[in-house]
Structures are given as structure tokens and as C-alpha cells.
C-alpha positions in Angstrom: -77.1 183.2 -224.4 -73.4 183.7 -223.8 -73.8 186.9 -226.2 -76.8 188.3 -223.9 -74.4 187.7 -221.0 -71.3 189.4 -222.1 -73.6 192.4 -223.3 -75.1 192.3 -219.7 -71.9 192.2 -218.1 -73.4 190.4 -215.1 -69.5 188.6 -214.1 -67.4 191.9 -213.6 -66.8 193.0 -209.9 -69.5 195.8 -209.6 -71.8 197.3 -211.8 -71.0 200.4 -213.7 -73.3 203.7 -213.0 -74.3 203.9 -216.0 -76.4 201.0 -216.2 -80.7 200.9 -216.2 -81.8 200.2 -213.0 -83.0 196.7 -214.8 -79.5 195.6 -215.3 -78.5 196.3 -211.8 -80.9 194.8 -210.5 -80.3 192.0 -212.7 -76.8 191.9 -212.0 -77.6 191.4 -208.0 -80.0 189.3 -208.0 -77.8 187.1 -209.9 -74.7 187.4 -208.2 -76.6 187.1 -204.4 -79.1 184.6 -205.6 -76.1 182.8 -206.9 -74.3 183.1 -203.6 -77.1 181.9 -201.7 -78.1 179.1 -204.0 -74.3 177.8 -203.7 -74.3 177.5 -199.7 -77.6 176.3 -199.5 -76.3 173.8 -201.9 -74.1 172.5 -199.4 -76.5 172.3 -196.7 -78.3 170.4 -198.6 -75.3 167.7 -199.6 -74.4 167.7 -195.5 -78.3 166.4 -195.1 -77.7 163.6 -197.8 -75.2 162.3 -195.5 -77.1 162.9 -192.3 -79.2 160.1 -193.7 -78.2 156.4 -193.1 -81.5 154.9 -192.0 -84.0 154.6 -194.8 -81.8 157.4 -196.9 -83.9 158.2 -199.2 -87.1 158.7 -197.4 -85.4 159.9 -194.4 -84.0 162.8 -196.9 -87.2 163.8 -197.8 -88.4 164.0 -194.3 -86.0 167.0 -193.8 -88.2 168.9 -195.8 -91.4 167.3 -195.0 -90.7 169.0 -191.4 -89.7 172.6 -192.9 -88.3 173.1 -188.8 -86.0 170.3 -189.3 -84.7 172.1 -192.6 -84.6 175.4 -191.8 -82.2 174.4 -188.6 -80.1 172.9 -191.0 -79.9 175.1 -193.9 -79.8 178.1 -191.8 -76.6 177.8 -190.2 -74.4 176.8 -193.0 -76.0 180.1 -194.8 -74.9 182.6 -192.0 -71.7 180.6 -191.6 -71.0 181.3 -195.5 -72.0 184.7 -196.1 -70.4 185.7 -192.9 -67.2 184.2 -194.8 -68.0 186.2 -197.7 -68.6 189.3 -196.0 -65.3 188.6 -194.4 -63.1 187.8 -197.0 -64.9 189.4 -200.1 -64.5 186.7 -202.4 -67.4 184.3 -203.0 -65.5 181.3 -204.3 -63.0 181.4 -200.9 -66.2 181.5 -198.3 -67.6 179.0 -200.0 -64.6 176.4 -200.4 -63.9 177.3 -196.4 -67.9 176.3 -195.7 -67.9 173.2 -197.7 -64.5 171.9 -195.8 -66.2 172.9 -192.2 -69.6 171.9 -192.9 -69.1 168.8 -195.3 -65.8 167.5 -193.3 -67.5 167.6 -190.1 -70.4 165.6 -192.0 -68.5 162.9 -193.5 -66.5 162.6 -190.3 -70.3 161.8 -188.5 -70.9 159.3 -191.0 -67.9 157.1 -191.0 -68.4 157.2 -186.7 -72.1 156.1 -187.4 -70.8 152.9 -190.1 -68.4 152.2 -187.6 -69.5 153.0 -184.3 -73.4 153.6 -184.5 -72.5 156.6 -182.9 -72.5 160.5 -184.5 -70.4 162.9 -184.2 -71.1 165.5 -180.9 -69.7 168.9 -180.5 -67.5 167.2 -177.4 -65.7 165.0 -180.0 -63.9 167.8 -181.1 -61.9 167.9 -178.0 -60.6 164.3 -178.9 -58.8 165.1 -182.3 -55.7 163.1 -181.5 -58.1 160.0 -180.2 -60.3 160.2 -183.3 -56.9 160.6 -185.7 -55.3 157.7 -183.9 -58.4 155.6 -183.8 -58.8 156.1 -187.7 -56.3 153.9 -188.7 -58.3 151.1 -186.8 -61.1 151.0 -189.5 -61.2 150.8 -193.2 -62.1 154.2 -194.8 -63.3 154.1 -198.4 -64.9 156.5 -201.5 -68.6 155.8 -202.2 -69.9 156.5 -205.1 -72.2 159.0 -203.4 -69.1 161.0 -201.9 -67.5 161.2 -205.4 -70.3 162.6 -206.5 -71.2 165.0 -204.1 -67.0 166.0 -204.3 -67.6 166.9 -208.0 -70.9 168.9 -207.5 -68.2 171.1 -204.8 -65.8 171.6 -206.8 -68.6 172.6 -210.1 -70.0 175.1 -207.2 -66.7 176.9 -206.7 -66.0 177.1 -209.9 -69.2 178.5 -210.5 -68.7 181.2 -207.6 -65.5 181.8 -208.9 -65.8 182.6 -212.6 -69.5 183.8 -212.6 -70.1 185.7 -209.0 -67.6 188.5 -208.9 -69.3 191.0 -207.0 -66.9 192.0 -203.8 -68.5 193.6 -201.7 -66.8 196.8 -200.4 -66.7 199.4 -197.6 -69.5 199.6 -195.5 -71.8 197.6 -197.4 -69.1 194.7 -196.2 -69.2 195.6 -192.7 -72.7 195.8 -192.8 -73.2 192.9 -194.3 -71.3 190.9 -191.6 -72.9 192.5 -188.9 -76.2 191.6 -190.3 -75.0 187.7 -190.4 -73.7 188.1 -187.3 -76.3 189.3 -185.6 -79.1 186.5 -187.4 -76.6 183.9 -185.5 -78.0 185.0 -182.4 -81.8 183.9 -182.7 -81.1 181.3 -184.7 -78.9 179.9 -182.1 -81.7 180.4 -179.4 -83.7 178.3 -181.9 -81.0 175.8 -181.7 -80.6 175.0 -178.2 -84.0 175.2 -177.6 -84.4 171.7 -175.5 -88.4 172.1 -176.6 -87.8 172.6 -180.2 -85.4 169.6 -180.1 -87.6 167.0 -178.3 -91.1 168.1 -179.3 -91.0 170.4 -182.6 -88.6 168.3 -184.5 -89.6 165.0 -183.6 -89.3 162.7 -186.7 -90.0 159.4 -185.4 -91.8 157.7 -188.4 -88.8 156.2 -190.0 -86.7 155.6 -186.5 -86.6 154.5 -183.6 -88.0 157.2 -181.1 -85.5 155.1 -178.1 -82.5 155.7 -180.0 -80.4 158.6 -179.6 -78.4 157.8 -182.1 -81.6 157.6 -184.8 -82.6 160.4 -182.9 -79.8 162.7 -184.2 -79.9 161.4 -187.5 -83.6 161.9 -187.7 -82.7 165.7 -187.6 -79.9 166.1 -189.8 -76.4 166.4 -188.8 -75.7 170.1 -188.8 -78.6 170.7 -186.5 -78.3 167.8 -183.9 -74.3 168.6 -184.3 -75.3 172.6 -183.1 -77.6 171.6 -180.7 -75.0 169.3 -179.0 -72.6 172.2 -177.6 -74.7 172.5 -174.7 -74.3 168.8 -173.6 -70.0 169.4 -173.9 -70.7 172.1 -171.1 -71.9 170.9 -167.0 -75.4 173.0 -166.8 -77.0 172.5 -164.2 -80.3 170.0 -164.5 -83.6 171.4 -164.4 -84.9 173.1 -161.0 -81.0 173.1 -159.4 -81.4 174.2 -156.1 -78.3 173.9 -154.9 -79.1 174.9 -151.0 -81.0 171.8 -151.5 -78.8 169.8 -152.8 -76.1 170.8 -149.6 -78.9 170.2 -147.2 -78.9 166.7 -148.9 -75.5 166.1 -148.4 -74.8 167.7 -145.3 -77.1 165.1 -143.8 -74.4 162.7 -144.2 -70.8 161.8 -143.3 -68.2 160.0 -144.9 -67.8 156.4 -143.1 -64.7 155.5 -142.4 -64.2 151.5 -143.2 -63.2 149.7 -140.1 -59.6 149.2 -139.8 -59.9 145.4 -139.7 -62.6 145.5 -142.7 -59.9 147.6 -145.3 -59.6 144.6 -148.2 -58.3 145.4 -150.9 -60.8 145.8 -153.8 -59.7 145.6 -157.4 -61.8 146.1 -159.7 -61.9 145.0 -163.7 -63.4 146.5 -166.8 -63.6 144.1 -169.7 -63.6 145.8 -173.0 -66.6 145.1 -175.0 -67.5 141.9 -172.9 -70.9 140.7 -172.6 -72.4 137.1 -172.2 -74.2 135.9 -175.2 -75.1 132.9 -173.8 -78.2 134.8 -171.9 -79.5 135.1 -175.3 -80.1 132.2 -176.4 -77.7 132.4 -179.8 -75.5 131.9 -181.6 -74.9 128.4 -180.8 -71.6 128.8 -179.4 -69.2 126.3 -178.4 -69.4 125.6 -174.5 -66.2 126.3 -173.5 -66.2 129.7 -174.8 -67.9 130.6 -171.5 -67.0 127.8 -169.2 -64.3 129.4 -166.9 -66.3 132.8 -166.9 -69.5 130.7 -165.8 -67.9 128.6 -163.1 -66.1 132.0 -161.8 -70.0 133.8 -161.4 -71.2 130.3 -159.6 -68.7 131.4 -156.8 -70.1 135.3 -156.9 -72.6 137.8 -156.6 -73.7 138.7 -160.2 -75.8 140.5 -161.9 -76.9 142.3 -165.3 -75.1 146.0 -165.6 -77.3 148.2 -167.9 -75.2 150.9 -169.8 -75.7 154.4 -171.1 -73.6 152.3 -174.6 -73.4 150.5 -177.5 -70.1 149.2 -179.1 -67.9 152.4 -177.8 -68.1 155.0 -175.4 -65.9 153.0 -173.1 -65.2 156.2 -170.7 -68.9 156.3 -169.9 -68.8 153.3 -168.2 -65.6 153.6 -166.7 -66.0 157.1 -165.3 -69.9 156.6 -163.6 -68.7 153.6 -161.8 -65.8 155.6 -160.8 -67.9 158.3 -159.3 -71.5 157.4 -159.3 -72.9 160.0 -161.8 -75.3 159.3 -164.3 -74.5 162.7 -166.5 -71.0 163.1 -166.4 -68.8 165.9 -166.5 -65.3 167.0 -168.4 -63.2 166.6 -165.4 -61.1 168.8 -166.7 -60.1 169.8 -163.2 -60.1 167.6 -159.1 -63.4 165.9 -159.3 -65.2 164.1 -156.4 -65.1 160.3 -157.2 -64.5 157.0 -155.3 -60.8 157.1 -155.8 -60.3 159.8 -154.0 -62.6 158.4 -150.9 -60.7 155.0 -151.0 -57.4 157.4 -150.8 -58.9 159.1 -148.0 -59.0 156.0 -146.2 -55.4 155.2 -146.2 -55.5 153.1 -150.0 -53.1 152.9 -152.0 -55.0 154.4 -155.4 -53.7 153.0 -158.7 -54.8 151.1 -162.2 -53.5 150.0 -165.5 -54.6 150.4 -169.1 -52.4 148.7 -171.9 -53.4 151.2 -174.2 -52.2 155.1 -174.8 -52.5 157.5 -172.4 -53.8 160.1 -174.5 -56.7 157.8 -175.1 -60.4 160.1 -173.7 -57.5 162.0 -172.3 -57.3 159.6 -169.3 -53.9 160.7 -168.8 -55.0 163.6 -167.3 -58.4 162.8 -165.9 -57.3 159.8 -163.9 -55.2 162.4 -161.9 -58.0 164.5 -161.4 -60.1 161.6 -160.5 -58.1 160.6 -157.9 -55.6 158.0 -159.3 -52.0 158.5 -157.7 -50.5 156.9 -161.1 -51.7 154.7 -164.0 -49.8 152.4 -166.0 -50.4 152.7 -169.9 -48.4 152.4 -172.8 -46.0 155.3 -172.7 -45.2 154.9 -169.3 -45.3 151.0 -168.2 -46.2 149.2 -170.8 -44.1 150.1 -174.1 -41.0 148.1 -173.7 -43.0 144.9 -173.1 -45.4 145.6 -176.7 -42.8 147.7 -178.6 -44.8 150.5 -178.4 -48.3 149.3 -179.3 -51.3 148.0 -177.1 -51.2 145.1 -174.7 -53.6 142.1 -174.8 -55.0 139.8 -172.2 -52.2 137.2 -171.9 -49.7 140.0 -171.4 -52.3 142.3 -169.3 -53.5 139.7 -166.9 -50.3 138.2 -165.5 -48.3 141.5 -165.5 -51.2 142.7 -163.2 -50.6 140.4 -160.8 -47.2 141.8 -160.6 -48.1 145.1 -160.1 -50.4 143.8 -157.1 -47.3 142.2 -155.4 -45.4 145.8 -155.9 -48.6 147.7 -154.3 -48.9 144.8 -152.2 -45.4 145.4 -150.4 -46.3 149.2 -150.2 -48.2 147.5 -146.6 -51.3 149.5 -147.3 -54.7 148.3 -149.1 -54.9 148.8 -152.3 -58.1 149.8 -154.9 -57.5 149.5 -158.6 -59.3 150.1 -161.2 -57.9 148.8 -164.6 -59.0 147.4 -168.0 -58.5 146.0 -170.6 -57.9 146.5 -174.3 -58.6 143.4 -176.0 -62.1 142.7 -177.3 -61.7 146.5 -178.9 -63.2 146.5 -182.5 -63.6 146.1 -185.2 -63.0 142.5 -185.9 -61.8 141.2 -189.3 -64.2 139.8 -191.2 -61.6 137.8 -194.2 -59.0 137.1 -191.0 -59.0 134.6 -188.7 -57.6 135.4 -185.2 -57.5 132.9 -182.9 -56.2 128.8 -182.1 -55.6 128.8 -186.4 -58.7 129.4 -187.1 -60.8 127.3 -185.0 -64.4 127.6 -185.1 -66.3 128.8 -182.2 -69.9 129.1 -183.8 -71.0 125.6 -184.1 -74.4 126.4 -185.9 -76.1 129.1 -187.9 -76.7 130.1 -191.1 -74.0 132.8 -191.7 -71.7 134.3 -194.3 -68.3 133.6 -194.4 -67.7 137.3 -193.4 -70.2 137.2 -190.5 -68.7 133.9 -189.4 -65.3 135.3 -189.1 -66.7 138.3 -187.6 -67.9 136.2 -185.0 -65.1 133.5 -184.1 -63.0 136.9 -184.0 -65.0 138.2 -181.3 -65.8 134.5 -179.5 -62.1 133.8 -180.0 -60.9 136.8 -178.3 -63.9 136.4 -175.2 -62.6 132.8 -174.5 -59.1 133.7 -174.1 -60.0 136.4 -171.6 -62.5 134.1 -169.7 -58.9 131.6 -169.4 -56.6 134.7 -168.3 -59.6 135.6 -165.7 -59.2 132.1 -164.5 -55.7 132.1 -163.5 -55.9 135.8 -162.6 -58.4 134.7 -159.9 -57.1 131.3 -159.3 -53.9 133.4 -157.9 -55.9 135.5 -155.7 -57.4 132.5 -154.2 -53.9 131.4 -152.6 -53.3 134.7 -151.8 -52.9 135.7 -148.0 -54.2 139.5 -148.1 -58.1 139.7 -148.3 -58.9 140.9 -151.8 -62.3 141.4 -153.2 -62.2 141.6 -157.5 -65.2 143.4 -159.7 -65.2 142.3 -163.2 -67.8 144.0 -165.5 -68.4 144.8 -169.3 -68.2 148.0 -170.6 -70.7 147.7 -173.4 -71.8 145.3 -176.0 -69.6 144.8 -178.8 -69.4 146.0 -182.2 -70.6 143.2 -185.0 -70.4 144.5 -188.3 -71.7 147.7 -189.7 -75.3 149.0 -189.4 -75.5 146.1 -186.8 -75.1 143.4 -189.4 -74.2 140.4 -187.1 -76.8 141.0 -184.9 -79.5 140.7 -187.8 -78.1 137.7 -188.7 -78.2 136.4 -184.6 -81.6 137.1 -185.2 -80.7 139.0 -181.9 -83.5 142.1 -181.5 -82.1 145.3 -180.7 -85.1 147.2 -181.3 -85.5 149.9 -178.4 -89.3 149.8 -178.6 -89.3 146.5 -177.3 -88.2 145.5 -173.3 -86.1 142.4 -174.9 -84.7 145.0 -177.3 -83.3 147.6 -174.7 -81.9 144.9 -172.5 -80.2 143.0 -175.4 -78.9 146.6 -176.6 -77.7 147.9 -173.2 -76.8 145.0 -170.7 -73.5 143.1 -170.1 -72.6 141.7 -166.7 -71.1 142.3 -163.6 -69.7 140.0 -161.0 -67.9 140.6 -157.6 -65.6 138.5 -155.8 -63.8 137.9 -152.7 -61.1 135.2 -151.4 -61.2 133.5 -148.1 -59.0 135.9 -146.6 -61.6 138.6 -147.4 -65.1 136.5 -146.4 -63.7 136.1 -143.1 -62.4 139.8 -142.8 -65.5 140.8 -144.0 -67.8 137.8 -142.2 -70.2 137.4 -145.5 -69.8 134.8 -148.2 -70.1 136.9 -151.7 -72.9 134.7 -153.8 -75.8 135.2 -155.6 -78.0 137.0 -157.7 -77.3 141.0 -157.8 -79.4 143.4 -158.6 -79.5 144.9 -162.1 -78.4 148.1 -161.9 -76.3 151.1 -163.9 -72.5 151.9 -164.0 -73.4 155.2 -161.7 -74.7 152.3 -159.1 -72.0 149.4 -158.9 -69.7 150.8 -156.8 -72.6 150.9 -154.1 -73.4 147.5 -154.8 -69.5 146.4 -154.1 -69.8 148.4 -150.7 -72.9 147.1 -149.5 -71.8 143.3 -150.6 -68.4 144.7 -148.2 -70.7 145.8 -145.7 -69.1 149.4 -146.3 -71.3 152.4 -145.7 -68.5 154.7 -147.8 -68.7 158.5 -148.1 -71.4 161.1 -148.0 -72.4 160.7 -151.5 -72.8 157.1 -151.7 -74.8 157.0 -148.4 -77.2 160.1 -149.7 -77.6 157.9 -153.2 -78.4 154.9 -151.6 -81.9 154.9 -151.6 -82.2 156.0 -155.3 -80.5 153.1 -156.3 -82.8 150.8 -153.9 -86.3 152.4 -155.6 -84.9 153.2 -158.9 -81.8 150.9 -159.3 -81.3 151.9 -163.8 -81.0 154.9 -164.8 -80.1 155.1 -168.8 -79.1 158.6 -169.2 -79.9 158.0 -173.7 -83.2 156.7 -173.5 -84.8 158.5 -170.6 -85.9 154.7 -169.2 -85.5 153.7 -165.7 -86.1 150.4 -164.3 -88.2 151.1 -161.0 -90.3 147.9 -159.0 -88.3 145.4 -161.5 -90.0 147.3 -164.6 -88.7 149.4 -167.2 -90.6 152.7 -167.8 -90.6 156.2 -168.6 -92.5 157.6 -166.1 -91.4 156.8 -163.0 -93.7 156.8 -159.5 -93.8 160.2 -157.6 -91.6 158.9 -155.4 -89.4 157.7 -157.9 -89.4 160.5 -159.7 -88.9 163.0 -156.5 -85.7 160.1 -155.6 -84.1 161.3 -159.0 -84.9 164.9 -158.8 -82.7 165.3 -155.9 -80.2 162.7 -157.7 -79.3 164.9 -160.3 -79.4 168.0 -158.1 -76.6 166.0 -155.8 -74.7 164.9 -158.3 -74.4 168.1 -160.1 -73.4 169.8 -156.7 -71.0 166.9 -155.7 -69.2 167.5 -159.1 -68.6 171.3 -158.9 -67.3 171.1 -154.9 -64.2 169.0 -154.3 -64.0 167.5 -150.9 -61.0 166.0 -150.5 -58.2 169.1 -150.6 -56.6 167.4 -147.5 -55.9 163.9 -149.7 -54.9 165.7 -153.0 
């Protein structure tokens, strides 16, 4: 065979004129088909990691829905012979594709062990958070990767010994232009938002409420494509935005009264949630004593988030400005701050974690923070340099009240914390030398650990909440406090801690999406504030999304607040949830899909005022 080769000559660069037309066209098809088969090849190795619900038959579902394959296969094809147009040299474009396509594939697949979350187009603007964040988790070598490393490096070698055609001249110019051009339907197919949610549904081995199985139901490189759009503020569907001004304009911002201007500070616990409303584990009561006896004295409430185990910015940034669908805020953005700095507050927070962290640095400013304390610029000399917990966070906050506080304005915060961050050790012990907060269950040792990590680290923030509000309740000045979770946190991979909780998480269940999306929320005032504010700040809350607690805080303040708020008020009073993921809304104390005309008509004009509100900044005269 080897013989019959060499006498063919099909691995020089070019064959010679002499030739029969047979063994030129032998000699391309081999060489192209050889090309082809090589970057298909690594299309197909990205799919086998796209896959990490039911692998193996969710693998062969690719090709059981030839759309779903095609928009995978077809990209990493252009991408490669564009290459090899490029640069001439088959082995070079195909090394290059394997490194973009197969690194931005593994990269997904760690973030979905560890985070149940993939990798989206918009995480490539946080390279320094996801390089500094990887040290936080264990990476290791499957078998699987090996494996699929090997098959690489056998496919360049391939390309480089036995396809040695360069293509020259115009034929290389032409051939780029031809790839080049294909990019431009394909990538209409791509961003097609009907193809995406109807053509390539997959649901059989998923859940359909999932985004996350959602994405992986359709590949990576596909979903990954299809998610540039959402890294870019379109507009929603049927923007009008003279509509959306005639909204607005039927509004004024409220100024609060001068004798009503408490100060509000307001709390975001990392990864805190209240598992007691489940039922399990059986956890030791003093866990959640202090946090229990603090919402007996509150108005509280279930907060149901857009996120599960990260995505802490989501959170943070819709209560800051009441969006659901957020922007990049990549310049001055409309938001709460900058209202509660139009009324003569002094606008400030603090993060014990780096400032580079979502880019917060940056976007804090934008959002209408005068300064925030992190790390690099408060912090550092009290942690040597590395993150700050609770006992260090909570006491050195008050401080930092008592230096605002003799500024002799009113002061809103916003800070939070970073303890409760996983991943939690599951062979390490954490807290009071190992004491056991899980008093029954039938766990492993690892899950156990897991757990007493995460229990360990909730009950010392419940006791640093304690004395934190046990100051403010000797304190002169009227202070109102808003704690809240962020999410629910993360318990082992794939989920693994829940399973054992027996805790459901299944989305098409109404138990499910509340156990997946809800923490809590509480707000808080001392005496000075009830009697500034002549209302008592107990009971039962509604349950409501991030975008919506800030109008909760004003109307327990008795605050009308800006123009925004005022216009938004009524959404949140008919359709109080709205989980941006899912596409679910609670409306009439029920969770649905489809809301009521009226409903429906109520978030229409939502999303048309919110988009508006983001791309026309009010406040020049503050900034």
C-alpha cells in the first residue's frame, strides 16, 4: 500500500502536469477530503464534551437532529479552512482550530462541573476573573481528555506529513473568500432566535426549564455562537421607544421628605439561603437561630433569582437598578445609586474581595457609587492581600458607617459579602474543629463535610448579623438594613448534595423552581427610623425578583422614589417574578408561562422602559 502511495505521489505539495486526470483527481480528493475530515473531526470531539447530561445518548442526539449538527460542525469547518486558506499549511490551521475550538470547550465544561453554568460569549470579557477564580477549584485529566488530546495531536500529524497541498495564488484568495463569505448565512442561521428555541429544541433527555441543559442540549459551539447576541443591549421585541418616553415622562422623580431621609443600608449575603424552609437536612437549631429571631422583628419574604450557585452580579446589579435583562454598564447607567445621590446621600459600599472581580471596579462608578472599598484599596492591609470574611467584614463595616456617619448626610450602601463563596472542601473541616452541624442523614463522609462547610460558614454569618444589627439598635440616626441572598449555593458537582437532601430541583416541577431559584430577603429598621418613618417594619413580604426589592424597601419606607420606580410599580404589584432563564413569572400567587393579557401587556412596556431607561442617563447634574 505504502508502494501504491509513493508511486501515486499523493504527499508532495502539488501535483505534477504530467499526471492522468485520475491521479489528480485522486490526489485532491485526498488531500481536501483529508482536510475536511480532520476539522470535522474536531467538531466532533468539542460535541463529546458539550455532553454532560446522559453523555452518551445526549451525543447521539446531535446527530439525531441533523440542525443541531450542522450548527456545530459548520463553524469549526469555515473557521479551519479559512485558517488554511490563510496560512497555506494544513497542519498550522488545524492546530490553531483545535486550540480555539477545543479550549473554549474544555473551558465550558470545567464551568458546568463546577458552576452548573456554560461558558457564554460575555465570559470572554472576564479573562482575569475566570484566571483568578481557577485557582479556586481542583482541575484534573480525565481519561476522556487524554484521549481526545492524543486523537489531536494523531490529526496533525496526519495533516502534516500526508496533506501537503498549499494552496497558492488566487486559488488561495479564492478559497478564503469563499469561507468567508459561507460565514455570513451560516451566521444568520445562528442567531436565528426561531431556529434556537423551536428548530433545535432537544428536550427528551433535559430539562426544557433549564437554561443551562438548554445550552448543552445543543452542543457547545453552537449555543456558544448563538450567545454573542445576548453580550450586546438589543433592544426587546416591538421597542417603541416614543412609547417607552411617553411611559416615563408620565412620571417625576420624588423627592424623599427631608425629615423621612434614613439611611438605608443594604446587605447581600453570598450564597445564603435558608434551608430550614425545606424541610432537610436535619440541621442543628442554632445554625439558624439568630438569623430567625432577626426576620421575627422584619418584613420578610422569599427573593426568586435569575441563579444558581454563581452569577453573583445578577443579583447585585437588578436590585441595584431594577432591570430584569441587564446591560454591560460599560458606561453612566441609570440605577438607584445615583437617585439616592440625587437626594443629597452619601453613596458608598464595601466588598472584601478584588476589585477586578465582574469588573465592579469600574461599574460601581458607573452605577453611581462615589467609592467602594475592596481589597486593593481598603481592605489589603487588614487580610495581607487576600479576601475578607464575616468576622472581619461585619465589624469593620460598622466603622465605615461611623466615618460616613460623621460626613452629616444620609447614607445608602450597598455591600456584600464574600464568605459562603464556593466550593467547599469535601476531606476538610472548616469550622468550631470540626463540629457537626448535620445531626441526621444518611451521607458520605465527603457530602457530610461538604455540608458542615457550608452550615459552618451560614451560622457564623447569622452571629456577625446579630451584633451587626444589635449595634444599629442603640444607634441614634434612623437606619433601615436589607439583607438578602444572592443565590443558592453550590453542593458538590452535578448537584450531588442536593441528591443526597433528597432536595428536588427539577424545573418541571413548582417545588423544583422555587427550591432552585429562591433565597430570602428581609428589611429592617431601628427605632430611630419607625418613628421617622411612622411604620413598624413586620411581616410577611411579597415574593418577588432582585429587579423588584428595591421597590419593596421604598414602599415599606413609604418612599415614592424616581420616575422609574414609580412607572414599574404596578408591574411588580400584577406580576411581582420575573425569572429572566426560565421565561416563568409568578402572576395572582401562581407560577406560569403565559401570563394574563394584562400581565402580559404590564411586561411589554417593562422591558420597553427598561431598555430606554438604560440607554438615557438622567442624572448629568449628580455625576
Amino acid at each position: 500500500m505504502v508502494n501504491i502511495m509513493k508511486k501515486i505521489a499523493l504527499f508532495q505539495p502539488c501535483p505534477p502536469s504530467h499526471w492522468p486526470v485520475w491521479k489528480k483527481l485522486l490526489f485532491w480528493f485526498w488531500n481536501i477530503g483529508l482536510v475536511f475530515c480532520s476539522f470535522l473531526g474536531i467538531g466532533g470531539l468539542s460535541l463529546l464534551f458539550a455532553a454532560v447530561v446522559n453523555r452518551k445518548a445526549m451525543i447521539l442526539s446531535y446527530f439525531q437532529h441533523p440542525l443541531i449538527a450542522f450548527l456545530n460542525l459548520a463553524p469549526v469547518l469555515l473557521l479551519g479552512l479559512m485558517l488554511y486558506f490563510l496560512l497555506g499549511r494544513a497542519g498550522l490551521s488545524y492546530g490553531i482550530t483545535a486550540v480555539i475550538v477545543l479550549g473554549l470547550t474544555i473551558a465550558s465544561w470545567f464551568k458546568l462541573q463546577f458552576r452548573n453554568d456554560p461558558l457564554m460569549f460575555e465570559d470572554l470579557l472576564l479573562l482575569k476573573e475566570a484566571g483568578n477564580m481557577a485557582g479556586k477549584y481542583q482541575l484534573f485529566l480525565t481519561k476522556t481528555m487524554a484521549a481526545a488530546l492524543l486523537l489531536v495531536v494523531l490529526g496533525w500529524a496526519a495533516l502534516h506529513f500526508c496533506a501537503r497541498w498549499r494552496p497558492r495564488g488566487r486559488l488561495r484568495y479564492l478559497g478564503f473568500t469563499l469561507a468567508l463569505v459561507l460565514c455570513f448565512p451560516l451566521s444568520a442561521l445562528i442567531q436565528s432566535d426561531d431556529i434556537y428555541n423551536n428548530r433545535t429544541e432537544n428536550y427528551a433527555l433535559i430539562n426544557r426549564w433549564s437554561a443551562t441543559q438548554v445550552y448543552t442540549s445543543k452542543g457547545f459551539v453552537y449555543p456558544f455562537l448563538y450567545s454573542v447576541k445576548s453580550a450586546s443591549d438589543a433592544p426587546p421585541d416591538g421597542y417603541d421607544e416614543k412609547r417607552a418616553q411617553s411611559i416615563l415622562s408620565a412620571y417625576e422623580d420624588a423627592d424623599i421628605p427631608e425629615e423621612q431621609k434614613v439611611s438605608v443600608l443594604s446587605i447581600m449575603l453570598e450564597s445564603y439561603d435558608d434551608f430550614t424552609k425545606y424541610g432537610v437536612p436535619e440541621l442543628d437549631p442554632k445554625v439558624y437561630e439568630d438569623y430567625h429571631a432577626l426576620e421575627a422583628e422584619s418584613v420578610t419574604g422569599n427573593l426568586i433569582t435569575n441563579i444558581f450557585a454563581g452569577g453573583t452580579v445578577d443579583s447585585e446589579r437588578c436590585f441595584l437598578t431594577g432591570f430584569s435583562r441587564l446591560g454591560s454598564f460599560r458606561s453612566l447607567s441609570n440605577s438607584y445609586p445615583w437617585y439616592f445621590r440625587s437626594q443629597g446621600y452619601t453613596v458608598t459600599g464595601a466588598h472584601p474581595c478584588y476589585a477586578w472581580f465582574y469588573n465592579r471596579e469600574n461599574i460601581n462608578r458607573n452605577l453611581g457609587f462615589e467609592d467602594y472599598k475592596f481589597v486593593e484599596n481598603y481592605f489589603s492591609p487588614m487580610t495581607g492581600g487576600d479576601v475578607g470574611y464575616d468576622d472581619l467584614f461585619f465589624p469593620e463595616l460598622i466603622q465605615l458607617w461611623e466615618a460616613n456617619k460623621a460626613l452629616g448626610k444620609p447614607v445608602f450602601t450597598y455591600d456584600l459579602t464574600y464568605q459562603g463563596h464556593g466550593p467547599y472542601s469535601d476531606d476538610t473541616l472548616w469550622w468550631e474543629d470540626g463540629y457537626d452541624y448535620v445531626l441526621g442523614g444518611d451521607y458520605t463522609d465527603a457530602e457530610r463535610n461538604i455540608l458542615n462547610n457550608y452550615f459552618g460558614s451560614i451560622y457564623n454569618t447569622n452571629q456577625n448579623l446579630k451584633a451587626f444589627f444589635d449595634y444599629f439598635r442603640g444607634e441614634s440616626e434612623p437606619v433601615v438594613i436589607v439583607v438578602f441572598g444572592d443565590h443558592n449555593p453550590w453542593l458538590g458537582d452535578g448537584n450531588a448534595v442536593y441528591e443526597a437532601m433528597g432536595l428536588d430541583l427539577d424545573f418541571s416541577t413548582e417545588e423544583g423552581f422555587y427550591n432552585y431559584y429562591s433565597t430570602r430577603y428581609l428589611i429592617w429598621a431601628n427605632d430611630a427610623a419607625k418613628e421617622a418613618l411612622d411604620r413598624d417594619f413586620t411581616g410577611q413580604g411579597p415574593t418577588i425578583s432582585p429587579n423588584f426589592l428595591m421597590n419593596e424597601v421604598f414602599r415599606q419606607c413609604g418612599w415614592d422614589g424616581n420616575a422609574f420606580m414609580q412607572a414599574t410599580q404596578q408591574v411588580m404589584d400584577q406580576v411581582p417574578v420575573i425569572n429572566t432563564p426560565t421565561g416563568l413569572y409568578v402572576e395572582g400567587g401562581r407560577l406560569t408561562a403565559a401570563l394574563t393579557p394584562e400581565g402580559q401587556a404590564l411586561v411589554d412596556d417593562y422591558h420597553m422602559l427598561q431598555y430606554y431607561w438604560r440607554r438615557h442617563f438622567a442624572y448629568d447634574s449628580v455625576s
